[in-house]
C-alpha positions in Angstrom: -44.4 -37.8 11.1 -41.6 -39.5 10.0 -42.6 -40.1 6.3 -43.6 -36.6 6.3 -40.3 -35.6 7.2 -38.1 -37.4 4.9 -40.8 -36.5 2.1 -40.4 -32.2 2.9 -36.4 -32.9 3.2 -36.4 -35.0 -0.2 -38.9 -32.9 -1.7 -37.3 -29.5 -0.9 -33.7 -31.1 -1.7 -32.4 -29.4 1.8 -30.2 -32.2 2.3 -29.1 -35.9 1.4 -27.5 -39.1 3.0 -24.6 -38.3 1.9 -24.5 -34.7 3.3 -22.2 -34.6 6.9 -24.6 -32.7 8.9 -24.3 -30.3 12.5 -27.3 -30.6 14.9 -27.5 -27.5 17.2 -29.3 -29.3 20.3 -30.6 -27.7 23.3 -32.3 -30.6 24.7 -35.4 -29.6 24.5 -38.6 -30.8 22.8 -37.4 -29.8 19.4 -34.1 -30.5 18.7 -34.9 -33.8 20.7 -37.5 -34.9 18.1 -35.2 -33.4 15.3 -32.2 -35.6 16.6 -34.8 -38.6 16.7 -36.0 -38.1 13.6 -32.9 -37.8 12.2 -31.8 -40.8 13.2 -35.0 -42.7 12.5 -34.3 -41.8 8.9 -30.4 -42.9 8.8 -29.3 -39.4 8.2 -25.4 -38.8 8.9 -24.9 -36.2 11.6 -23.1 -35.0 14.7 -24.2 -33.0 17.8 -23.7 -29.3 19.0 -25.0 -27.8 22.6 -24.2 -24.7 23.6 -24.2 -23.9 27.7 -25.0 -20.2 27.8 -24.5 -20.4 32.1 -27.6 -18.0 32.1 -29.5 -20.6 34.8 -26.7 -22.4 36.6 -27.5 -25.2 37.8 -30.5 -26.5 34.9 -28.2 -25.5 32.3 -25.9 -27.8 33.6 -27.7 -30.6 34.2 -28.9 -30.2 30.0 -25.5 -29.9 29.2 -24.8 -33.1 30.8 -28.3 -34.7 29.6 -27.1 -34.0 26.7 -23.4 -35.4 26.4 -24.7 -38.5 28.0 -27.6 -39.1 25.4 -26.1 -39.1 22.6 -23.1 -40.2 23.5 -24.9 -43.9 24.7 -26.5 -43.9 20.8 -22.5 -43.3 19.7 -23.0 -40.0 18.3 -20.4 -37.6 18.2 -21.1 -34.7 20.4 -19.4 -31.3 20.5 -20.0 -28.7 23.9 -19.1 -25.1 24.5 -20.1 -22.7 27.5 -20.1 -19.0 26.7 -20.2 -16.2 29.6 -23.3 -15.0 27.4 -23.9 -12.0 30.1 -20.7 -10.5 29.5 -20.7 -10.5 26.0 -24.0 -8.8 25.8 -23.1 -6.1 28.1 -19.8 -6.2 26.0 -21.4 -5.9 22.4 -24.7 -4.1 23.9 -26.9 -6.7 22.5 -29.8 -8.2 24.1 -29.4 -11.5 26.2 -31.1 -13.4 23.2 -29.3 -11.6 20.2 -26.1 -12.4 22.5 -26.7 -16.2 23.3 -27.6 -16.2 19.1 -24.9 -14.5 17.9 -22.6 -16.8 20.3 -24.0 -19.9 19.0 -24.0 -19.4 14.9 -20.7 -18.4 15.3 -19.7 -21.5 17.1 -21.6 -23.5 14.9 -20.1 -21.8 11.8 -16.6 -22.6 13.2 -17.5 -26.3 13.8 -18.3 -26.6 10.6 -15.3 -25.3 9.0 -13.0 -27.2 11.5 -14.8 -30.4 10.8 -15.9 -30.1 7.2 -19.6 -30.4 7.8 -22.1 -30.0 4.8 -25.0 -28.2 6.6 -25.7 -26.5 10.0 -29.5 -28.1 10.9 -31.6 -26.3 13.5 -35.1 -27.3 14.9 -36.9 -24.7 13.9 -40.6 -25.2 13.2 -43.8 -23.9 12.0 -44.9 -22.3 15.0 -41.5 -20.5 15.5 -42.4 -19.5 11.7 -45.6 -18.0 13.0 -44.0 -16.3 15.6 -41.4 -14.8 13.8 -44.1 -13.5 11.0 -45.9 -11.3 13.9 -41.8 -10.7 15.3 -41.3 -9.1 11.9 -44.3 -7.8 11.7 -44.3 -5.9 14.8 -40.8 -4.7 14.0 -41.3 -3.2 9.9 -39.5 -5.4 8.6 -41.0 -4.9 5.3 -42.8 -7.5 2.8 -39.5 -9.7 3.0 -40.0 -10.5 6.8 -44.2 -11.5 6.1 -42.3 -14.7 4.3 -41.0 -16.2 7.6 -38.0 -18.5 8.2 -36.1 -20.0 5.1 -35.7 -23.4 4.8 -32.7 -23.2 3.6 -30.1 -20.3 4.4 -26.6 -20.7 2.6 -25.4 -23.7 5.0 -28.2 -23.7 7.6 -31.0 -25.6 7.1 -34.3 -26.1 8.9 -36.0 -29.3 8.2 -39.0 -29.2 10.7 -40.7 -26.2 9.9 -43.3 -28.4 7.8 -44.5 -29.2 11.8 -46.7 -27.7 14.4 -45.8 -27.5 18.2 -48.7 -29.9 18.3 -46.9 -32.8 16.0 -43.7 -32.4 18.1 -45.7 -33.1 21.0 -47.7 -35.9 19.6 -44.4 -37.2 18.7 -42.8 -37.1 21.7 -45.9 -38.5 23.8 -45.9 -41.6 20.8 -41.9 -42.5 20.8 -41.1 -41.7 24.0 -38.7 -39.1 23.3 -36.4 -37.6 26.3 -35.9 -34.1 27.1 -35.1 -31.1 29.7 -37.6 -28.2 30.0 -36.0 -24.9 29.9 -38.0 -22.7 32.5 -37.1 -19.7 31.1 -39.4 -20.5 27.5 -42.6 -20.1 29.9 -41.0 -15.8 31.1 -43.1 -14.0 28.9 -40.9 -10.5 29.7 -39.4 -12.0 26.1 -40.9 -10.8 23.0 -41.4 -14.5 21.7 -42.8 -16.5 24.3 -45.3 -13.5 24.8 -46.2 -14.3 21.3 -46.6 -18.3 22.2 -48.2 -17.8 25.5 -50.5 -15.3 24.2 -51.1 -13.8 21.1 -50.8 -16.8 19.4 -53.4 -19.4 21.4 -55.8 -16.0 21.5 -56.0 -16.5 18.1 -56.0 -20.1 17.8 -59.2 -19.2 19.9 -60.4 -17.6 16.5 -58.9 -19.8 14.0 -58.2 -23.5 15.4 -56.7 -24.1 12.4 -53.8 -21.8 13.0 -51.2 -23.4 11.7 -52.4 -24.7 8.8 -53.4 -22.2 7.7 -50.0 -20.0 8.1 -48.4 -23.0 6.4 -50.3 -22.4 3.2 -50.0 -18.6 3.5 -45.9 -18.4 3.8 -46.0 -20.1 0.7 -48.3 -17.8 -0.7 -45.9 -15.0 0.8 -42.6 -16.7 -0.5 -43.7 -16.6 -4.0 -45.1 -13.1 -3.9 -41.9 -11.9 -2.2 -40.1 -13.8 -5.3 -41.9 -12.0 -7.7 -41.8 -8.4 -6.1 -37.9 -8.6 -5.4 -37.4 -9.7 -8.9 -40.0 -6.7 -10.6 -38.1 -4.2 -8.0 -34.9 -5.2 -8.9 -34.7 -4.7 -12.4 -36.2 -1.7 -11.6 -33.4 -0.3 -9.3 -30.6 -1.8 -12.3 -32.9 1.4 -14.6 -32.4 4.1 -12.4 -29.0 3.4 -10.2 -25.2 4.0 -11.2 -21.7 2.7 -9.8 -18.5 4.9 -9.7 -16.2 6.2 -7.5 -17.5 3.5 -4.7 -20.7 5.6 -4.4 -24.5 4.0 -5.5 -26.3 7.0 -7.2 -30.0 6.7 -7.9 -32.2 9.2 -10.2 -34.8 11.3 -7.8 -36.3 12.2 -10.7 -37.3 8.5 -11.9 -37.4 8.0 -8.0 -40.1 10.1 -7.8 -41.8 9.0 -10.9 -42.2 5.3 -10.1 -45.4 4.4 -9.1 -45.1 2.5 -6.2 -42.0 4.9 -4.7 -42.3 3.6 -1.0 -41.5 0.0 -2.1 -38.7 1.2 -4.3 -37.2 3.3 -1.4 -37.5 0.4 0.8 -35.9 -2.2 -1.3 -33.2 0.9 -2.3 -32.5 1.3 1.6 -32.8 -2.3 3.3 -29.7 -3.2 1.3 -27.5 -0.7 3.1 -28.9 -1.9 6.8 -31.2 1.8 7.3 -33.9 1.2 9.7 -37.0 1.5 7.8 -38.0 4.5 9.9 -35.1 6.5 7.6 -37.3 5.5 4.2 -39.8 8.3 5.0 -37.7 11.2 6.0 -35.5 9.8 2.5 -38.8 10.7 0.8 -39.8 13.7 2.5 -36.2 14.9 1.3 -36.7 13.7 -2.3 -39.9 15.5 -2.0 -38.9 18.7 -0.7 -35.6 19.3 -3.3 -33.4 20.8 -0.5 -30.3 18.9 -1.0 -27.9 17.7 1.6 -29.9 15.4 3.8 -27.4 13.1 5.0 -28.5 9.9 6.6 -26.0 7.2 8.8 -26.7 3.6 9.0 -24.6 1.1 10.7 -22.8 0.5 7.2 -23.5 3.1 4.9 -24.3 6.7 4.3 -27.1 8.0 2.6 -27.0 11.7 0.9 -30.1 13.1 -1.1 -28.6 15.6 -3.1 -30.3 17.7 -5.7 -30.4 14.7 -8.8 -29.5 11.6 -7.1 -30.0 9.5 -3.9 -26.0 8.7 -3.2 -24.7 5.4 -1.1 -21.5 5.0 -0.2 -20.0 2.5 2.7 -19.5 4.2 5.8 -15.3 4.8 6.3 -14.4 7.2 9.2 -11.1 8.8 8.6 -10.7 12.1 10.3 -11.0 15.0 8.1 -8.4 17.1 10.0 -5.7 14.2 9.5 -3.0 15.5 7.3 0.1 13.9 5.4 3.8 15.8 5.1 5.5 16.1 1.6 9.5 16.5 2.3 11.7 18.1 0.1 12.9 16.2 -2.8 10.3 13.6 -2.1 9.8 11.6 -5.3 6.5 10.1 -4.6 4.1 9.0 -1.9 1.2 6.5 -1.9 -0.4 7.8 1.1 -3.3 8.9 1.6 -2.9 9.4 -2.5 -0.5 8.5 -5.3 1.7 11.3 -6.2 4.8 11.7 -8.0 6.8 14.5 -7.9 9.9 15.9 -10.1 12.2 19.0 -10.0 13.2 20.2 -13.8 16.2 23.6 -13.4 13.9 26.0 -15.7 10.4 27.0 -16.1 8.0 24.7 -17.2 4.5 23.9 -18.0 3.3 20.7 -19.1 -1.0 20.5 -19.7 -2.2 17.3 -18.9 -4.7 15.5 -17.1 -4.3 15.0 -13.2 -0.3 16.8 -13.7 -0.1 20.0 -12.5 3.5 22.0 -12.5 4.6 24.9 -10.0 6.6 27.5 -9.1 9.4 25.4 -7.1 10.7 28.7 -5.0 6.9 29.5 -3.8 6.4 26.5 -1.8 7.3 26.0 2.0 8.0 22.8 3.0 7.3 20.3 4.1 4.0 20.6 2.3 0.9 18.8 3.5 -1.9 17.0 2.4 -5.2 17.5 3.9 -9.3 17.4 3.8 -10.8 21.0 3.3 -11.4 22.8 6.5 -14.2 25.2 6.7 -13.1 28.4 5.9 -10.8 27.4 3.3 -10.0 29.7 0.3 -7.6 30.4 -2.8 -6.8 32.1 -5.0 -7.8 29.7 -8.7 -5.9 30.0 -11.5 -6.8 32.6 -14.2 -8.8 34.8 -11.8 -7.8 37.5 -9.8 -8.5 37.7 -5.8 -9.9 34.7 -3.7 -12.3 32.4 -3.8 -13.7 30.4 -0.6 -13.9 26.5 -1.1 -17.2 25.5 -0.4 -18.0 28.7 -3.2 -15.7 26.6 -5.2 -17.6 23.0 -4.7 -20.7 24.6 -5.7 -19.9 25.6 -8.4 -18.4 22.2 -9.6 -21.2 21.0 -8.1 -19.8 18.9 -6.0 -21.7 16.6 -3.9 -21.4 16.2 0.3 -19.9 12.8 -0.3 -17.4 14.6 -2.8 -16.6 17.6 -0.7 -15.2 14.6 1.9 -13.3 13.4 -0.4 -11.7 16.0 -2.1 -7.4 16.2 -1.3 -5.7 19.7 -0.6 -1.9 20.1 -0.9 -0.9 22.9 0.8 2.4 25.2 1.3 2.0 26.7 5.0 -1.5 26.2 5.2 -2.0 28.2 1.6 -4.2 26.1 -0.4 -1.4 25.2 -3.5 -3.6 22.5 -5.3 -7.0 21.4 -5.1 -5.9 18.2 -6.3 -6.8 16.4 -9.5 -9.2 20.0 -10.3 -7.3 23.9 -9.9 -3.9 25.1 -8.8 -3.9 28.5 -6.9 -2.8 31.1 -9.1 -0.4 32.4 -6.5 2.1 29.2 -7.1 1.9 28.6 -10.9 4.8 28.7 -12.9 6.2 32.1 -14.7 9.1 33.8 -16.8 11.0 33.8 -13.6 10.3 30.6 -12.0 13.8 28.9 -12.1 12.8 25.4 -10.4 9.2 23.6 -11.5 8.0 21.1 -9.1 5.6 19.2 -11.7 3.6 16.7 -9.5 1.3 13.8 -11.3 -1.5 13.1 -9.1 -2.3 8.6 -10.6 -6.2 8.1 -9.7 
């Protein structure tokens, strides 16, 4: 096993003996082997255990285990303990996500404070196979069929060339030390339901199991390659970036010929559950625009010619900013300058507007539209509600959130950077023009 592993680490280039490396150790079979192995092969590395005091007493006597092994073999040993419980109840996570999230971060932090090259964990080929049915069970789409990487930025897995069985073998042959966690035999988690009994079920069927999952991830890997790369130059065709917002054509949405992949690909990069890719299409489908979808980072809008992504910000809509008089400009929420000439004036050009100095109540204010809004646009005679107004300009949801209002005792003055209201524009008897420059 030993050849084998120097071979897959040389072979795949994870890692060198040059390379200062971070073992996360439990003290279980795995990591045990890993560490041996490891050290069997003159690898450079220090160690990292993690007490999640979830089982009192036997997690601290691992902890200790531990300490004391490698500290006898004169490797450098780092240990933490985390109140895991609290911080999932905190962060509403499960206890496993928790005791993850709680230990990557550690290990991530380690390895900044201490200049480590790589962050190795004991993964291995059964874990693979577990997390292929994991991933399977949970739509995770063709990307999750591949397995566990290898190699992921600074985290690297070295022992998922080997079955449960060759750790075993392993240990049983080198004598390896070790501590049992009990709580790997609970099948109430998802995982160790998988190991206890999905996975010997079909080992039952197929004895060579793991073999042949090996050769299929690899088969999966290179397929997953060559879809991503087909998909993405397909998404490059048909998307477009302004304004902070992701637009992609329905029409050559609708037109691909493999649309559900496309959506799924267009959607998983913006964290929406994969649920969301069918009600995306039925709304594609349908033509009604204004579907609005909410991941846990971005929002989604199908409007009537484009799919439209933005990042998810939350400012309230009814917030609104004060303009004193003889203010000269403001940078909040928007950039604005603002000038008083003595006599009448009007100045036409883009994003300037100028106004009837005398007409305006201040302070002014600066809002989001409200429903119910209206004005009176320049040019036209009577009023005009808003949302008429944004359909019209076709405006989109995303653009409707957006849009500014400057407003003289809650009249609607400016719909800024597009129409003044006719009511406030400058004339042969305006004596005073406020001429504002709204800088985008």
């Amino acid at each position: 096993m030993l050849s084998s592993f120097i071979k897959n680490i040389e072979l795949k280039q994870l890692f060198t003996k040059n390379h200062k490396l971070l073992l996360g150790v439990s003290g279980g079979k795995d990591s045990m082997v890993l560490a041996d192995l490891l050290m069997q092969a003159g690898y450079n590395f220090s160690v990292a255990h993690c007490n999640f005091c979830l089982r009192k007493d036997e997690a601290d006597i691992e902890e200790a285990f531990v300490v004391s092994y490698f500290k006898e073999k004169n490797i450098e040993v780092f240990s933490t303990r985390f109140n895991t419980a609290d911080y999932a109840e905190t962060k509403k996570l499960s206890i496993q996500m928790a005791a993850r999230e709680l230990r990557y971060k550690w290990f991530h932090q380690l390895k900044t404070e201490h200049q480590f090259d790589y962050i190795v964990t004991a993964h291995h080929l059964n874990d693979n196979i577990e997390t292929f049915f994991i991933n399977v069970l949970r739509g995770t789409g063709i990307n999750g069929l591949k397995g566990i990487p290898e190699k992921t930025d600074n985290v690297v897995r070295p022992l998922l060339f080997a079955s449960s069985e060759q750790i075993k073998e392993y240990i049983t042959s080198n004598k390896i030390q070790y501590k049992e966690d009990s709580s790997n035999s609970e099948v109430k988690y998802l995982r160790n339901k998988l190991r206890h009994e999905l996975v010997p079920m079909l080992k039952e069927i197929n004895p060579k199991l793991e073999e042949t999952f090996s050769k299929e991830f690899n088969y999966f890997k290179e397929a997953n390659n060559l879809i991503e790369e087909t998909i993405t130059k397909e998404i490059e065709s048909i998307s477009s970036n302004a304004n902070n917002e992701i637009s992609y054509e329905v029409k050559k949405v609708l037109n691909s010929n493999h649309i559900g992949l496309l959506l799924h690909y267009i959607l998983k990069q913006y964290a929406f559950d994969s649920s969301i890719e069918l009600q995306v299409l039925e709304a594609i489908k349908s033509g009604q625009p204004g579907k609005l979808f909410i991941s846990k980072t971005h929002t989604c809008l199908v409007d009537r010619e484009s799919i439209i992504v933005k990042l998810n910000n939350n400012p309230s809509i009814l917030q609104s900013y004060t303009i004193e008089k003889h203010t000269s400009s403001i940078s909040d929420p928007i950039n604005l300058n603002l000038k008083i000439v003595e006599e009448a004036k009007i100045i036409v050009e883009d994003n300037l507007v100028c106004l009837d100095f005398e007409k305006l109540s201040f302070p002014l204010q600066i809002r989001k539209w409200q429903e119910g809004d209206s004005f009176h646009p320049l040019g036209m005679q009577g009023r005009k509600k808003l949302s008429d107004f944004f359909v019209n300009q076709k405006y989109t949801l995303f653009q409707k959130e957006e849009q500014w209002l400057l407003t003289s005792s809650n009249q609607i003055v400016w719909i800024i950077g597009k129409r003044i209201d006719d009511r406030f524009k400058v004339t042969e008897t305006t004596k005073q023009t406020l001429i504002l420059k709204f800088n985008v």
